[in-house]
mmCIF file of the N, C-alpha and C atoms, coordinates in Angstrom:
data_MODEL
# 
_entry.id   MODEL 
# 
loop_
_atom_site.group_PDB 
_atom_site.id 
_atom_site.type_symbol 
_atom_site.label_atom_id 
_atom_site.label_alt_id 
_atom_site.label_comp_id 
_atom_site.label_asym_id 
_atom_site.label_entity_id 
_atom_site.label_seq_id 
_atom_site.pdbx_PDB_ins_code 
_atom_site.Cartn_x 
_atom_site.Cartn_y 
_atom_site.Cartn_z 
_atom_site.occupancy 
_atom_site.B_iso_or_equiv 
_atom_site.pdbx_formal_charge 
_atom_site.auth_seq_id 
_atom_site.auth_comp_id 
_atom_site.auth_asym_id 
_atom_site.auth_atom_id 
_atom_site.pdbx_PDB_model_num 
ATOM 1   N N  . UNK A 1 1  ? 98.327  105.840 87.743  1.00 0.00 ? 1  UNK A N  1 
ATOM 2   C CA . UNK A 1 1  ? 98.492  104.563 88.431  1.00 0.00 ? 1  UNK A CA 1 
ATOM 3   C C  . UNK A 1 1  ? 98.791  103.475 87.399  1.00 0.00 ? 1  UNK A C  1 
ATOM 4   N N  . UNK A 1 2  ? 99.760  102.318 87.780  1.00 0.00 ? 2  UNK A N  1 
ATOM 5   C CA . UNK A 1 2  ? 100.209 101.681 87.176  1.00 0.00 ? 2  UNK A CA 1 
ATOM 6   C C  . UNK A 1 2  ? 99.193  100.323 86.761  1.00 0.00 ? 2  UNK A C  1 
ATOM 7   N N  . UNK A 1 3  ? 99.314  99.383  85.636  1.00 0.00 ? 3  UNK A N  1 
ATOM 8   C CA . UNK A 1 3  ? 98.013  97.961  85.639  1.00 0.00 ? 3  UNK A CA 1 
ATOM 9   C C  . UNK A 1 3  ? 98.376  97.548  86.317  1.00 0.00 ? 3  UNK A C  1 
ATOM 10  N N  . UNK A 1 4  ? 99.791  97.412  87.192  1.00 0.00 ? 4  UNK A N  1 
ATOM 11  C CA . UNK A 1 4  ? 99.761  96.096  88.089  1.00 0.00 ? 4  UNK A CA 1 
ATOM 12  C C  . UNK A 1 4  ? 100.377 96.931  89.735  1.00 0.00 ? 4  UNK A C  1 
ATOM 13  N N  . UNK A 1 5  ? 99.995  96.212  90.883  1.00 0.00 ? 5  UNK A N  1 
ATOM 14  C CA . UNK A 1 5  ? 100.076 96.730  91.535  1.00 0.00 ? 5  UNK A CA 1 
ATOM 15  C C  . UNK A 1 5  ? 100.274 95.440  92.864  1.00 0.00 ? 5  UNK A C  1 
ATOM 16  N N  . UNK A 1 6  ? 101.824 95.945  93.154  1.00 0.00 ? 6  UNK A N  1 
ATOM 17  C CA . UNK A 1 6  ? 101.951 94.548  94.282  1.00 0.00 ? 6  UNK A CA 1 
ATOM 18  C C  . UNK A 1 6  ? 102.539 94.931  95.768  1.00 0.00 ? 6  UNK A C  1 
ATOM 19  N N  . UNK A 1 7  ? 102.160 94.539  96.283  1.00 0.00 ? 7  UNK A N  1 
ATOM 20  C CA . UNK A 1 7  ? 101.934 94.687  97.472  1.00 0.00 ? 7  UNK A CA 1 
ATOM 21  C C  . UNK A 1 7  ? 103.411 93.818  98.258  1.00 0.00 ? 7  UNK A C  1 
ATOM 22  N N  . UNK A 1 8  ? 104.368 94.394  98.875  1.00 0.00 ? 8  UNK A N  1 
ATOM 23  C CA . UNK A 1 8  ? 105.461 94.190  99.386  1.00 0.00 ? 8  UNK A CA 1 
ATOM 24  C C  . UNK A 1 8  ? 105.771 94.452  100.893 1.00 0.00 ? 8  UNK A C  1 
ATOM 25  N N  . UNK A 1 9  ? 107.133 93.924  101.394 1.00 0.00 ? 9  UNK A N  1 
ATOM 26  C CA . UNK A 1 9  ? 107.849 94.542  102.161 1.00 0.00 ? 9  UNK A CA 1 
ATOM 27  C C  . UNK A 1 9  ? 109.149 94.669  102.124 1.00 0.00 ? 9  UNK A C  1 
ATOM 28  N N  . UNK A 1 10 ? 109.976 95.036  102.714 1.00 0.00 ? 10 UNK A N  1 
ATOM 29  C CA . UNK A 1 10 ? 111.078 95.170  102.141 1.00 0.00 ? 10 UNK A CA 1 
ATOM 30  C C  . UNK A 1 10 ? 112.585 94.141  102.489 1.00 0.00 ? 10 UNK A C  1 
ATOM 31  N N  . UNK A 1 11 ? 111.691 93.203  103.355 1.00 0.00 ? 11 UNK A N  1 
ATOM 32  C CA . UNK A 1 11 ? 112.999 91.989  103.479 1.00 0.00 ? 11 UNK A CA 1 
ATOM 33  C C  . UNK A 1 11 ? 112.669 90.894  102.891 1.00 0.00 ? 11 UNK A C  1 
ATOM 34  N N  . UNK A 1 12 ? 111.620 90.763  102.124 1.00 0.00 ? 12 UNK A N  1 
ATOM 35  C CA . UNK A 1 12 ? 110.857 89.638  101.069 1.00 0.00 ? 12 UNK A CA 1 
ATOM 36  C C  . UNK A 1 12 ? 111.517 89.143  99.953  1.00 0.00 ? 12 UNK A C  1 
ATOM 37  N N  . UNK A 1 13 ? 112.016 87.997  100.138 1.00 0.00 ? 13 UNK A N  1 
ATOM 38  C CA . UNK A 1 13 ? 112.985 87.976  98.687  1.00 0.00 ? 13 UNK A CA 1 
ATOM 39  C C  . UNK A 1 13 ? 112.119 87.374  98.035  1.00 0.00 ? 13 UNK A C  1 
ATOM 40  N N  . UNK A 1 14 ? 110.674 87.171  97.839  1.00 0.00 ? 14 UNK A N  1 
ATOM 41  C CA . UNK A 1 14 ? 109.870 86.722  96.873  1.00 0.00 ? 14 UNK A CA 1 
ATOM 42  C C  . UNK A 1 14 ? 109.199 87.897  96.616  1.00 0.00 ? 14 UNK A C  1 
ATOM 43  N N  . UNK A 1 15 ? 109.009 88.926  97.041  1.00 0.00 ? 15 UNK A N  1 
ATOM 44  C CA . UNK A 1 15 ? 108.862 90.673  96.782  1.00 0.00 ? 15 UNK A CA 1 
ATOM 45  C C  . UNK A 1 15 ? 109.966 90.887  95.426  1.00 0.00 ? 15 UNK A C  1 
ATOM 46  N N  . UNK A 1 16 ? 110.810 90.823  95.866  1.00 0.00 ? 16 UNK A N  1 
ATOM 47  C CA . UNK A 1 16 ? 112.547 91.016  95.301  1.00 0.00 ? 16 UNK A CA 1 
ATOM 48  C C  . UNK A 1 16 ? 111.990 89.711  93.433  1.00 0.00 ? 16 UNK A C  1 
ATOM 49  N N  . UNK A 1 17 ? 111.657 88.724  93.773  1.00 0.00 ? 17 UNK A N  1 
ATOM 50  C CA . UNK A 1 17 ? 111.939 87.799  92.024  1.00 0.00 ? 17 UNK A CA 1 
ATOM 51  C C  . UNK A 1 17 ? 110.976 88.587  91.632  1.00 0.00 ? 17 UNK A C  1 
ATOM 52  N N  . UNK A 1 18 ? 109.347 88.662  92.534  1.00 0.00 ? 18 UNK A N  1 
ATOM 53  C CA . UNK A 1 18 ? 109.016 88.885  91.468  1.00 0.00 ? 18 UNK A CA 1 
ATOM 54  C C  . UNK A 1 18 ? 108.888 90.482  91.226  1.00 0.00 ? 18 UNK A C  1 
ATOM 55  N N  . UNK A 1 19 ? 109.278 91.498  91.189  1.00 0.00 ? 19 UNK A N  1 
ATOM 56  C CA . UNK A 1 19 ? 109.588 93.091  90.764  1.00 0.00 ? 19 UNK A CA 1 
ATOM 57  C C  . UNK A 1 19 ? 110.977 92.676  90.013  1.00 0.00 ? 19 UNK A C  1 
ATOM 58  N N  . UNK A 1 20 ? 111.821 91.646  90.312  1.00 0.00 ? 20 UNK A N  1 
ATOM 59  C CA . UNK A 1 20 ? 112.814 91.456  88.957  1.00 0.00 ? 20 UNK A CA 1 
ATOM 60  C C  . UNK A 1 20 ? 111.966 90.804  87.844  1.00 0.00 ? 20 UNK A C  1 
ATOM 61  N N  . UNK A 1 21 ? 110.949 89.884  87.595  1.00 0.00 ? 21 UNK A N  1 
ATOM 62  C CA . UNK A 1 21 ? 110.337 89.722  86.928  1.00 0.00 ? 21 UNK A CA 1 
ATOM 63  C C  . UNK A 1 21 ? 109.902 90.364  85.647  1.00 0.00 ? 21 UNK A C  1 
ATOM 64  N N  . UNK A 1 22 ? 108.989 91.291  86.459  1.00 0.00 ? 22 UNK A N  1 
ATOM 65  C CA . UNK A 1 22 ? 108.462 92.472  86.244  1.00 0.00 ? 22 UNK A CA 1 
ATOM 66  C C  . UNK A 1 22 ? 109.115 93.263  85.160  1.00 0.00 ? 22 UNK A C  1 
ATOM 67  N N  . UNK A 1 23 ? 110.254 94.203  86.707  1.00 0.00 ? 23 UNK A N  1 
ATOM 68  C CA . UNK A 1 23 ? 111.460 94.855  85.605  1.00 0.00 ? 23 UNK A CA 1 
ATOM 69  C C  . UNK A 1 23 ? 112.114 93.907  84.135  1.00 0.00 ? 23 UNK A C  1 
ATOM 70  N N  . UNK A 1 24 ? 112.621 92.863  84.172  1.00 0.00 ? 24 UNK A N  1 
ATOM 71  C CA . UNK A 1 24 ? 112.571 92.145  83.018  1.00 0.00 ? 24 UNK A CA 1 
ATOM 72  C C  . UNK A 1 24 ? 111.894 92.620  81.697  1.00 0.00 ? 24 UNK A C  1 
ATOM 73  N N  . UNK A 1 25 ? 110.174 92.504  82.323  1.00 0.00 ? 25 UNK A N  1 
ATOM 74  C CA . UNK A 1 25 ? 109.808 91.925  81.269  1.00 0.00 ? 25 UNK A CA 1 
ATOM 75  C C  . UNK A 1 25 ? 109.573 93.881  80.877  1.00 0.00 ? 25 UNK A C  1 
ATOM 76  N N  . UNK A 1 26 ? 109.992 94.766  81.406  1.00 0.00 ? 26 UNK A N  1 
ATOM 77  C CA . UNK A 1 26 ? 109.449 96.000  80.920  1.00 0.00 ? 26 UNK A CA 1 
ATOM 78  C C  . UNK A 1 26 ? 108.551 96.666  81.764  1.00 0.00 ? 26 UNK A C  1 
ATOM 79  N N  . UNK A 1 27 ? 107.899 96.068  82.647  1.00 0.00 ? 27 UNK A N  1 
ATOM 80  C CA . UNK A 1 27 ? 106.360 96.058  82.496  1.00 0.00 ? 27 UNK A CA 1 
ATOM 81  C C  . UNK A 1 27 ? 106.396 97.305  84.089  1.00 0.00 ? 27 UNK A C  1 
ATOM 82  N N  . UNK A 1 28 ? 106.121 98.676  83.963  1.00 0.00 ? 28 UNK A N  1 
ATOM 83  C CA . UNK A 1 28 ? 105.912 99.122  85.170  1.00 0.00 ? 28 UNK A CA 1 
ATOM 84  C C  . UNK A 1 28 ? 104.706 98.945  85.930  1.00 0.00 ? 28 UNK A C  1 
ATOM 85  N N  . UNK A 1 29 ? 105.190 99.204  87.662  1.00 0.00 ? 29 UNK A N  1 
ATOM 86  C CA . UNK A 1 29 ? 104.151 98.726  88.419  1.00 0.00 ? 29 UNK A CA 1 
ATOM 87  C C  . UNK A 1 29 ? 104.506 99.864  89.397  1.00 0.00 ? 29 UNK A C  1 
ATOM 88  N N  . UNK A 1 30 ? 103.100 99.464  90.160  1.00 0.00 ? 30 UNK A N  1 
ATOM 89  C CA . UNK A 1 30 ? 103.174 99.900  91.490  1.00 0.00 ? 30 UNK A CA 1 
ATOM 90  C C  . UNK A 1 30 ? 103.445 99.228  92.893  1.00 0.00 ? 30 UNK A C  1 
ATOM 91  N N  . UNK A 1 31 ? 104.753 99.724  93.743  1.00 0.00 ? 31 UNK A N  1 
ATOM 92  C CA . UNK A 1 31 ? 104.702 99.171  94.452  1.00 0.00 ? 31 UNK A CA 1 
ATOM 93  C C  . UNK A 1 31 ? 104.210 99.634  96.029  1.00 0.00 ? 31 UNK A C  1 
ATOM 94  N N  . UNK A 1 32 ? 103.443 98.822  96.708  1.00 0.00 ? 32 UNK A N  1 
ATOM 95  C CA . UNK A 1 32 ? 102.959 99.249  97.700  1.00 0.00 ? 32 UNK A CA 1 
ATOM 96  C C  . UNK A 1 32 ? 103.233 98.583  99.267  1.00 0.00 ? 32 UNK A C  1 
ATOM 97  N N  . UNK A 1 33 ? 104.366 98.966  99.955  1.00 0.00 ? 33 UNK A N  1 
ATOM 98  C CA . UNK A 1 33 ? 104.936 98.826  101.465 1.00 0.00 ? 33 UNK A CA 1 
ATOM 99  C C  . UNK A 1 33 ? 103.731 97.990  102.252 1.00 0.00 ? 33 UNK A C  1 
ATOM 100 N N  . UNK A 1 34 ? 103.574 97.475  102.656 1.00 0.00 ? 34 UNK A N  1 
ATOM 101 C CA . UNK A 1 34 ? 102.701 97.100  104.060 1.00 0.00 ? 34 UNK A CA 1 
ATOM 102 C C  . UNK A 1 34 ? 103.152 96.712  105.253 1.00 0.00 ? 34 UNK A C  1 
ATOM 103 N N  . UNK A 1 35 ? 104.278 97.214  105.306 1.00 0.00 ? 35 UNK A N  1 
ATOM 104 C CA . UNK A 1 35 ? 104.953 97.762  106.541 1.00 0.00 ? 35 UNK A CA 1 
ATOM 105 C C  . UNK A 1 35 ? 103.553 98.312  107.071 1.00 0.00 ? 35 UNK A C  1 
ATOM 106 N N  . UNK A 1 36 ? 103.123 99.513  106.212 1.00 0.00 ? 36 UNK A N  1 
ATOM 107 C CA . UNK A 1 36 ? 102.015 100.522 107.064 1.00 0.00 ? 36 UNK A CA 1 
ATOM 108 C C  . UNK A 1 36 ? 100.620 99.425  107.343 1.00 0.00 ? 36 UNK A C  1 
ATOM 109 N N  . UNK A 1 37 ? 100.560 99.187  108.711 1.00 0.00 ? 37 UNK A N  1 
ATOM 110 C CA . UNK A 1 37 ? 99.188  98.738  108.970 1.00 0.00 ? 37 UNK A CA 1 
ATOM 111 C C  . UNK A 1 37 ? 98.008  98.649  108.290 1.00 0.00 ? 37 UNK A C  1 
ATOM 112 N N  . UNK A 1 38 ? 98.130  99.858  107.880 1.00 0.00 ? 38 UNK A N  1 
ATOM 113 C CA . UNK A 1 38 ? 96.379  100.131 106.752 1.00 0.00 ? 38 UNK A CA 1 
ATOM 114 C C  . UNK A 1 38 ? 96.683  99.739  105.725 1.00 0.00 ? 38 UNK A C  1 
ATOM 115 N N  . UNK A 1 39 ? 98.112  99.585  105.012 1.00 0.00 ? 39 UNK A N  1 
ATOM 116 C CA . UNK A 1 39 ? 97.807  99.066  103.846 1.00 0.00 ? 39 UNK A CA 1 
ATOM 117 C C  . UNK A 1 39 ? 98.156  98.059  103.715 1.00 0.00 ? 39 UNK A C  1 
ATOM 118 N N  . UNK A 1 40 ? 98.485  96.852  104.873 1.00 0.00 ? 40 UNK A N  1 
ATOM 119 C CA . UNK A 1 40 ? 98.287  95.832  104.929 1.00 0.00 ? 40 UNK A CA 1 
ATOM 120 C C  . UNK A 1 40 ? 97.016  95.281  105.035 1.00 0.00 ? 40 UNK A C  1 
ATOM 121 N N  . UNK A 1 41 ? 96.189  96.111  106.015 1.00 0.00 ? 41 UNK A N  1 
ATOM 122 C CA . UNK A 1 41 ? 94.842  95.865  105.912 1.00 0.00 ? 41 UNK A CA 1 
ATOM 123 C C  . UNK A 1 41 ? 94.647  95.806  104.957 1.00 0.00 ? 41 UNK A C  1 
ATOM 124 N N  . UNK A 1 42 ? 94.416  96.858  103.876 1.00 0.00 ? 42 UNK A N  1 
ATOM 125 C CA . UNK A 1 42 ? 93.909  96.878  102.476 1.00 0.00 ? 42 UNK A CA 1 
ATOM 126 C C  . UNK A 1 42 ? 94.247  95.673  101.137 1.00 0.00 ? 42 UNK A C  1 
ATOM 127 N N  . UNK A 1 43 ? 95.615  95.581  101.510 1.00 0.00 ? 43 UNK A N  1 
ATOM 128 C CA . UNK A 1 43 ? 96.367  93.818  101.272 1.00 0.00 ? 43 UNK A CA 1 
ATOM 129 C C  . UNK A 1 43 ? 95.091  93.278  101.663 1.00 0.00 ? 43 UNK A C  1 
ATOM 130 N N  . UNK A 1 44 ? 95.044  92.867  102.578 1.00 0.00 ? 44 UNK A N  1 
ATOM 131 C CA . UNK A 1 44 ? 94.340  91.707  102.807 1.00 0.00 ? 44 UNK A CA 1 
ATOM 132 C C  . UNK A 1 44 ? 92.667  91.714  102.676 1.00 0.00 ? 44 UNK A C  1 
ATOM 133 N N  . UNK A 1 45 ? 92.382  92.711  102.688 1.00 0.00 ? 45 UNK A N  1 
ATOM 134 C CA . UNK A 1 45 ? 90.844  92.700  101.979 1.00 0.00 ? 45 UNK A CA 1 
ATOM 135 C C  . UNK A 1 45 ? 90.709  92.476  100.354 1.00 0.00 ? 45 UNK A C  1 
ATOM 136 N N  . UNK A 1 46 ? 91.803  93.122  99.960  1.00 0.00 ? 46 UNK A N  1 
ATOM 137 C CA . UNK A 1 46 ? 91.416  92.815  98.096  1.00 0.00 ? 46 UNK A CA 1 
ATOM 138 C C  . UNK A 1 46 ? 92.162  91.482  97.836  1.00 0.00 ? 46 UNK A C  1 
ATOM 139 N N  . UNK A 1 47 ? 92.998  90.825  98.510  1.00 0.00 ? 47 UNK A N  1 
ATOM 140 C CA . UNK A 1 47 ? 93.366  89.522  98.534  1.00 0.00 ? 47 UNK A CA 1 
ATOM 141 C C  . UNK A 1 47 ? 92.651  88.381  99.088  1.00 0.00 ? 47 UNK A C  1 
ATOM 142 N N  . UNK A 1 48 ? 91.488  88.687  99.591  1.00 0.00 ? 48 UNK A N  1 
ATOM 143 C CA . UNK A 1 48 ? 90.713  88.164  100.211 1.00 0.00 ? 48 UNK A CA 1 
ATOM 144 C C  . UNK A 1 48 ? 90.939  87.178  101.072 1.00 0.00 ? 48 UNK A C  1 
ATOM 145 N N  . UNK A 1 49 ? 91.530  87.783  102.333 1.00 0.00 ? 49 UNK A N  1 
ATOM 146 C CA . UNK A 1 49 ? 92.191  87.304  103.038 1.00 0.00 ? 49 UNK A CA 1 
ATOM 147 C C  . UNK A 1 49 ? 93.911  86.900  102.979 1.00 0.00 ? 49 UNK A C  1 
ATOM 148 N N  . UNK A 1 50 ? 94.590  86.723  102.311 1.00 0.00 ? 50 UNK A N  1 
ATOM 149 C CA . UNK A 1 50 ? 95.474  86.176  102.132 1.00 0.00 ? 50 UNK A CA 1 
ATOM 150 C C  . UNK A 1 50 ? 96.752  87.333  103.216 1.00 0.00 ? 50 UNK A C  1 
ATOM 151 N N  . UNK A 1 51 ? 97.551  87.101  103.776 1.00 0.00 ? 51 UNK A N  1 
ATOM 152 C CA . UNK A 1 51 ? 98.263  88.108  104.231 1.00 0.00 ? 51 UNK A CA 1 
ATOM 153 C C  . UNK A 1 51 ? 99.692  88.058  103.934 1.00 0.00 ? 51 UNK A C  1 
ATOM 154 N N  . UNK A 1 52 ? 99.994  87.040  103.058 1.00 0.00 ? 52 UNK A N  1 
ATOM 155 C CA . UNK A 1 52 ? 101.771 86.755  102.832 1.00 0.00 ? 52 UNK A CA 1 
ATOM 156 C C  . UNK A 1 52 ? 101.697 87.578  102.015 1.00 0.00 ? 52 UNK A C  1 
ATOM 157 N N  . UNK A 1 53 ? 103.295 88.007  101.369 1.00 0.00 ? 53 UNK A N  1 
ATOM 158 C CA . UNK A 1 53 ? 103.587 89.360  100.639 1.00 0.00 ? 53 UNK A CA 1 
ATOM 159 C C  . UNK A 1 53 ? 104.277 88.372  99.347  1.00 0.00 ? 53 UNK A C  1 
ATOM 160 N N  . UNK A 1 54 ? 104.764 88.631  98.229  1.00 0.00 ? 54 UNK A N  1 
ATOM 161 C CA . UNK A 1 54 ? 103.991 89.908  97.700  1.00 0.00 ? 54 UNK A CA 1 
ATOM 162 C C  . UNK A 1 54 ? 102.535 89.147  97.225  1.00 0.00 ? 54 UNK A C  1 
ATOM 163 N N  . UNK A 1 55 ? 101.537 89.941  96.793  1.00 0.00 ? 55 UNK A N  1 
ATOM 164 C CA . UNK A 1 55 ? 100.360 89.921  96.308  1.00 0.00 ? 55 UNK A CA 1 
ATOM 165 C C  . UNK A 1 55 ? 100.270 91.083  95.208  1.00 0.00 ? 55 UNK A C  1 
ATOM 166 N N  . UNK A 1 56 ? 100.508 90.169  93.990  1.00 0.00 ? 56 UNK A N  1 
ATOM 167 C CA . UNK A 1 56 ? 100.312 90.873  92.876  1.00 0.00 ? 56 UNK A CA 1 
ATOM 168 C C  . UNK A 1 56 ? 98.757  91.057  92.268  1.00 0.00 ? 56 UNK A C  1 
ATOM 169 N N  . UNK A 1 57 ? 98.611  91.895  91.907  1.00 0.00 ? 57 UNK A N  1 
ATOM 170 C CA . UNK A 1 57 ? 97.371  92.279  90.637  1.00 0.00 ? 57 UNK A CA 1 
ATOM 171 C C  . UNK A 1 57 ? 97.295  92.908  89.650  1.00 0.00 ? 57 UNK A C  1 
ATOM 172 N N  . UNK A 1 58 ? 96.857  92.351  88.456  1.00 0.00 ? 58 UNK A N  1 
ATOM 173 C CA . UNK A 1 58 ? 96.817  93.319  87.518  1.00 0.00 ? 58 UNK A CA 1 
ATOM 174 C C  . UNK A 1 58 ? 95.692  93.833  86.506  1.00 0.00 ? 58 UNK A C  1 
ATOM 175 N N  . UNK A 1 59 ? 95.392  94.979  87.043  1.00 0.00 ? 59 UNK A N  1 
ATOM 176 C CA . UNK A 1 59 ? 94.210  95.651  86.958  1.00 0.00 ? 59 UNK A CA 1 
ATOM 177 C C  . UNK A 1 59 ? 93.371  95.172  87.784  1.00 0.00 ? 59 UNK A C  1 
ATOM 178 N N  . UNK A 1 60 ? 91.903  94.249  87.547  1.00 0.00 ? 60 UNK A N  1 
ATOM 179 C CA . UNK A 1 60 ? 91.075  94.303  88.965  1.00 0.00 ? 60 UNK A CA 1 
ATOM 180 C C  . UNK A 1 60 ? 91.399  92.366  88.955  1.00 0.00 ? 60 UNK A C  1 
ATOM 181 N N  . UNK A 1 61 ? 93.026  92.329  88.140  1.00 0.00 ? 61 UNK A N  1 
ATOM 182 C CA . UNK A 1 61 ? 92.735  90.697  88.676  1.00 0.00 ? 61 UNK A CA 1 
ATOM 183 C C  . UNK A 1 61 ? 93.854  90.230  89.684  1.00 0.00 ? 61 UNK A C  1 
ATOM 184 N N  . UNK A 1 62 ? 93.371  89.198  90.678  1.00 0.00 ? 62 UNK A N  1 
ATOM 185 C CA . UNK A 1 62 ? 94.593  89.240  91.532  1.00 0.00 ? 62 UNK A CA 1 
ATOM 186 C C  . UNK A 1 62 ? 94.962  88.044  91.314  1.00 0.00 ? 62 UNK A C  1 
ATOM 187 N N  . UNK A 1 63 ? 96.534  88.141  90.559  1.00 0.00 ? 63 UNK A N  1 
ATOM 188 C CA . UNK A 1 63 ? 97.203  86.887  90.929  1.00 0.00 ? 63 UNK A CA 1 
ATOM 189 C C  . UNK A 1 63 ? 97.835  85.830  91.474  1.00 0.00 ? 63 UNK A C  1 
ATOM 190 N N  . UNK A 1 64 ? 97.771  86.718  92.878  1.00 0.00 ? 64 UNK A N  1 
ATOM 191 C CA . UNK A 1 64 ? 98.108  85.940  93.777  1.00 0.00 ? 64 UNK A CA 1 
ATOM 192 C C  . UNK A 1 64 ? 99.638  86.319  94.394  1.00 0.00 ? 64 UNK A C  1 
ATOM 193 N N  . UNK A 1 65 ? 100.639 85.532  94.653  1.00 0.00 ? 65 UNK A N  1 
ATOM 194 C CA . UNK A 1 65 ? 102.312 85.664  94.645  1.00 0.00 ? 65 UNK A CA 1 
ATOM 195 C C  . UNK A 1 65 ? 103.212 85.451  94.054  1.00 0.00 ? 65 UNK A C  1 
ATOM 196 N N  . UNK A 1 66 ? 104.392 85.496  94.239  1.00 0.00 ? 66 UNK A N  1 
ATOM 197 C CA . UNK A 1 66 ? 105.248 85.238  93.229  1.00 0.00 ? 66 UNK A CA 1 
ATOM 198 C C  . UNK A 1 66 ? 105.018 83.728  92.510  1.00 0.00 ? 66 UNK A C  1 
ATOM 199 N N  . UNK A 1 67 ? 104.657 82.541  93.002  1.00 0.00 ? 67 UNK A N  1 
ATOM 200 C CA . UNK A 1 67 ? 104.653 81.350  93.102  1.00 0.00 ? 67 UNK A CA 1 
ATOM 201 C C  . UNK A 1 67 ? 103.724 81.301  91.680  1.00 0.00 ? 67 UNK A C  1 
ATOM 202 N N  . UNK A 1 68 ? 102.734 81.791  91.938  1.00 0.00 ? 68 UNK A N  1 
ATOM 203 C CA . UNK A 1 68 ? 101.132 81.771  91.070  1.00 0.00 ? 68 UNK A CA 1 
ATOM 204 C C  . UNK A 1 68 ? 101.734 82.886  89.687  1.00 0.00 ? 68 UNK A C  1 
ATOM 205 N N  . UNK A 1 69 ? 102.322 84.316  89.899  1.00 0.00 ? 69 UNK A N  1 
ATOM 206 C CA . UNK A 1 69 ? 102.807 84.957  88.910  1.00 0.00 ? 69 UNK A CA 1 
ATOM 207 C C  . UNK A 1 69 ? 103.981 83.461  88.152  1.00 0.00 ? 69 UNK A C  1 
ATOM 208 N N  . UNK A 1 70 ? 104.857 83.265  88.389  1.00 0.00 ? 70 UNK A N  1 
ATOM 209 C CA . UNK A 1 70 ? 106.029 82.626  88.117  1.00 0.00 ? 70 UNK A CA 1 
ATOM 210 C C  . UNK A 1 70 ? 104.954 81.783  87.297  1.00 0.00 ? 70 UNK A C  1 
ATOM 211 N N  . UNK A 1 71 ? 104.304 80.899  87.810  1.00 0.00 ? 71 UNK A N  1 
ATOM 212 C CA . UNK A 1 71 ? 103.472 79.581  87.571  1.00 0.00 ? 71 UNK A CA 1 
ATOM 213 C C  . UNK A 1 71 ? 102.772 80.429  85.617  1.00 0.00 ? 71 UNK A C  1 
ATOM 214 N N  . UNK A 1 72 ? 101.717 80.978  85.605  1.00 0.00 ? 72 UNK A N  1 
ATOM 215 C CA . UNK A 1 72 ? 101.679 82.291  84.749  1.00 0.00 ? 72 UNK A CA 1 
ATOM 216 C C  . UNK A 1 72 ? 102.311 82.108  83.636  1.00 0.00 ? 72 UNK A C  1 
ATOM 217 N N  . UNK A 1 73 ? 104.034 82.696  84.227  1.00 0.00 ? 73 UNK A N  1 
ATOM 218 C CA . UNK A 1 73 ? 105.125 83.139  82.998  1.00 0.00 ? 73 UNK A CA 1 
ATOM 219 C C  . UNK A 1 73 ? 105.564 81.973  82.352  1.00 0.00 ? 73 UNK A C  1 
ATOM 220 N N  . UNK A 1 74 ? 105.447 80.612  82.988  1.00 0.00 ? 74 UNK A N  1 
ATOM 221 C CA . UNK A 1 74 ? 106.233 79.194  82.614  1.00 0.00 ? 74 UNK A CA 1 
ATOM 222 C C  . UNK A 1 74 ? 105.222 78.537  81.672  1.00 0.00 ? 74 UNK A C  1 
ATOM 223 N N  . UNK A 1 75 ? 103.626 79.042  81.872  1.00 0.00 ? 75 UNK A N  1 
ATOM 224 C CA . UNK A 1 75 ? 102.656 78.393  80.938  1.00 0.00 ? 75 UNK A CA 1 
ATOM 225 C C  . UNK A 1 75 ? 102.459 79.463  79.976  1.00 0.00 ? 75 UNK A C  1 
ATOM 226 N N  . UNK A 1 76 ? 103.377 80.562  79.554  1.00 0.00 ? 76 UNK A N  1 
ATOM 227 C CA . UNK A 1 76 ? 102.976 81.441  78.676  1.00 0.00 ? 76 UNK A CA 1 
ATOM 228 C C  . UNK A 1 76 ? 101.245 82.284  79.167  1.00 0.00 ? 76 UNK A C  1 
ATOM 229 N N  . UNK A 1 77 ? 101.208 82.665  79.977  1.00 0.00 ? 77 UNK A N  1 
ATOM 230 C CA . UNK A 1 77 ? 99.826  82.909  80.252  1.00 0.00 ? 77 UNK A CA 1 
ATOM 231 C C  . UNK A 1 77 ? 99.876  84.605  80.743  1.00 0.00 ? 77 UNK A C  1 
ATOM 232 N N  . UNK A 1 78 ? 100.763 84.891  81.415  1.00 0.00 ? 78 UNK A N  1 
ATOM 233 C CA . UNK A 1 78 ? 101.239 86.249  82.121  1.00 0.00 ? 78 UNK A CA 1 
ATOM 234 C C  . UNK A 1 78 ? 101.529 87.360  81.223  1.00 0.00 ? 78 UNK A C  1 
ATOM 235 N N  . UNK A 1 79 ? 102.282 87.140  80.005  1.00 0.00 ? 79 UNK A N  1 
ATOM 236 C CA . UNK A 1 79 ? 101.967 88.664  79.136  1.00 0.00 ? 79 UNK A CA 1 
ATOM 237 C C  . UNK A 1 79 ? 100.947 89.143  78.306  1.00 0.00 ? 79 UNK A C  1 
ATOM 238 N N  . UNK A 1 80 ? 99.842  87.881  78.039  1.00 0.00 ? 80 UNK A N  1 
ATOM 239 C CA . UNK A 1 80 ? 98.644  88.260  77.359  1.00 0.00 ? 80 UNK A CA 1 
ATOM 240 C C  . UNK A 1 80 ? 97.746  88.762  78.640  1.00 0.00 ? 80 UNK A C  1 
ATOM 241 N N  . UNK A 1 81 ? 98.211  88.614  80.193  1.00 0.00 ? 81 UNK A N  1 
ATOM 242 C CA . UNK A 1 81 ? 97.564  89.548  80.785  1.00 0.00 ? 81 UNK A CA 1 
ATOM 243 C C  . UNK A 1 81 ? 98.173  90.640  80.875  1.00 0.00 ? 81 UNK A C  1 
ATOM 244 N N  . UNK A 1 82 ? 99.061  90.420  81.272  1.00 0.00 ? 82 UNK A N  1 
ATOM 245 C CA . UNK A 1 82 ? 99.800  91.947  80.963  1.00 0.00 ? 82 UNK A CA 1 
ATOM 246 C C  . UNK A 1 82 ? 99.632  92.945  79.761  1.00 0.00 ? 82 UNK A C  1 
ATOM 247 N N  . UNK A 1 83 ? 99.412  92.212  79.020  1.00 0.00 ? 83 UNK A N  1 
ATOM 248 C CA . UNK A 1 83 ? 98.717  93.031  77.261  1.00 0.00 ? 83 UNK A CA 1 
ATOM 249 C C  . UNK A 1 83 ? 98.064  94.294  77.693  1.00 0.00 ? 83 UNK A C  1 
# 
């Protein structure tokens, strides 16, 4: 299993920046559909509550969406988590 792990669907063009992000920077992930009910459920319990897509994490930290990742990469803050 991959450190980061984000939670998508597949007509999301904020799914879409940030896995170009991602790919960019090298960095493999996991991506996980919530198309499927349950693992939208599961979205939304480790997001604690939150149900918009994507919902990134990496390892047991959640960063939230593309907005909050992006936010991250612009203050230099996102590859020393990624480290």
């Amino acid at each position: 299993m991959s450190k980061v792990q984000i939670y998508t669907t597949t007509w999301c063009p904020y799914c879409d920046a940030a896995k170009s992000l991602l790919d960019d920077k090298g960095v493999p992930y996991d991506e996980i559909d919530v198309t499927d009910a349950t693992l939208r459920m599961e979205m939304v319990q480790r997001a604690h509550g939150r149900r918009t897509v994507p919902q990134i994490f990496v390892g047991d930290t959640h960063v939230g969406g593309f907005d909050e990742m992006a936010a991250l990469e612009r203050r230099g803050k996102l590859d020393p988590l990624l480290a």
